[in-house]
C-alpha positions, 0 to 999 in steps of 0.5 A: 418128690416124684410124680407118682402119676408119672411113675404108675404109667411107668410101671404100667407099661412094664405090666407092674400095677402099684396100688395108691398106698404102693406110690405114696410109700415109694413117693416117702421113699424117695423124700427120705432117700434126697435127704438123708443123702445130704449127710451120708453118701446113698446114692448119686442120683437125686433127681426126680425122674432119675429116681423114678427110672433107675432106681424104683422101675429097675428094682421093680422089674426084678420084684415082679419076678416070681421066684422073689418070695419067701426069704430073700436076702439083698446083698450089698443093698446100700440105699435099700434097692432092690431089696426094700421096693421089693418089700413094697411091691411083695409086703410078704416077703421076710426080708434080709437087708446085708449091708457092711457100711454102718451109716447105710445100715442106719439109714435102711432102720430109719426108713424101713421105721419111716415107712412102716415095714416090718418083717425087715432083718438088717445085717451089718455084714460082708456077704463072704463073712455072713455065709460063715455064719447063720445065714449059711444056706438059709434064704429062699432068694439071694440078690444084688444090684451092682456089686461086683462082676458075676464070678466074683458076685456068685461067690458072694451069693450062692453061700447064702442061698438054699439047696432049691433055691435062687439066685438072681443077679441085677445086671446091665447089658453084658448080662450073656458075657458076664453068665459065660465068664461066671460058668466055673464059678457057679457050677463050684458053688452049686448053682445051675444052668443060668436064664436071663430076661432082659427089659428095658428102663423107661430111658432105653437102658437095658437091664438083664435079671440072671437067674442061677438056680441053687442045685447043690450044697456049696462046698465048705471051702467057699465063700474065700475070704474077700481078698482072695474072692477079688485078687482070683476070681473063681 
């Protein structure tokens, strides 16, 4: 499916080293991904490459992060990226993958099955909901990748994550724009002073990684019910 040549000298040049078992678990990733697409909507890029760039070598960059460790929950994870290359890259990580769509929850049982993963929890959950529920401060690392825009996306996120922990948010080019409009939001929620590593994609895209470090209980009025998160962000 992809050229598993290809994307090693990818990941190389971004100082990523994948072992032979890593590419072929990324190779049946892919494989899985094009043709379960065909019945449920996952993702529009099919392309080999496409794949490869803007799916594997992004989800990669933010797993070579070394805060991703320890209990980490993918928010909105949809097809599986970051959270489950992340799993590929990291085997040891415990991770959450929160989906609320149930043809996607399906889809991340069958692969992480298809692939051997375990170690994978699969919550059919609306973050703002979750976070009322077990998984309330709880994770060492909360993520997401093209969500939501960053004040509405740390209402979703912080709740989940842990006094001492991270949260890390997947983002384009408008990484410093969207950490300024996000300041009141993350500072109500309990986050930290945000840092960004930028990267590029091997097409020239450029992405940004926003860490918000968790340095506060977030407050027991938040996360709002989704209507209110979306009508008046914080």
């Amino acid at each position: 499916m992809i050229d598993k040549s290809r994307l090693e000298g990818k990941a190389a040049a971004l100082d990523i080293t994948l072992s032979g078992a890593q590419l072929d678990l990324l190779d049946r990733y892919a494989q899985l991904l094009v043709e379960y697409n065909q019945k449920v909507n996952l993702t529009a890029i099919t392309n080999p490459e496409g794949i490869e760039d803007k799916h594997f070598v992004d989800s990669l960059l933010f797993a070579r992060h070394p805060q991703v460790a320890g209990k980490m929950v993918d928010v909105g994870t949809g097809a599986g990226f970051p959270g489950v290359v992340a799993k590929i890259y990291k085997p040891e990580l415990e991770l959450t993958l929160m989906e609320p769509t149930g043809k996607r929850v399906e889809f991340l049982k069958y692969l992480c099955g298809q692939l051997g993963l375990t170690g994978v929890e699969f919550a059919k959950e609306r973050a703002e909901e979750a976070a009322r529920k077990q998984w309330r401060e709880v994770f060492d690392v909360a993520t997401a990748r093209a969500v939501a825009a960053l004040p509405v996306l740390s209402e979703y996120c912080l709740p989940l994550v842990k006094v001492g922990g991270i949260f890390l948010a997947m983002k384009g080019p408008d990484g410093e724009q969207e950490l300024a409009a996000a300041h009141r939001a993350i500072t109500l929620l309990g986050g930290g002073k945000g840092n960004i590593t930028s990267a590029l994609l091997p097409g020239g895209d450029q992405r940004c990684l926003i860490q918000i470090p968790k340095i506060a209980p977030t407050p027991g009025a938040y996360p709002r019910n989704g209507g209110k998160i979306a009508k008046k962000p914080l």
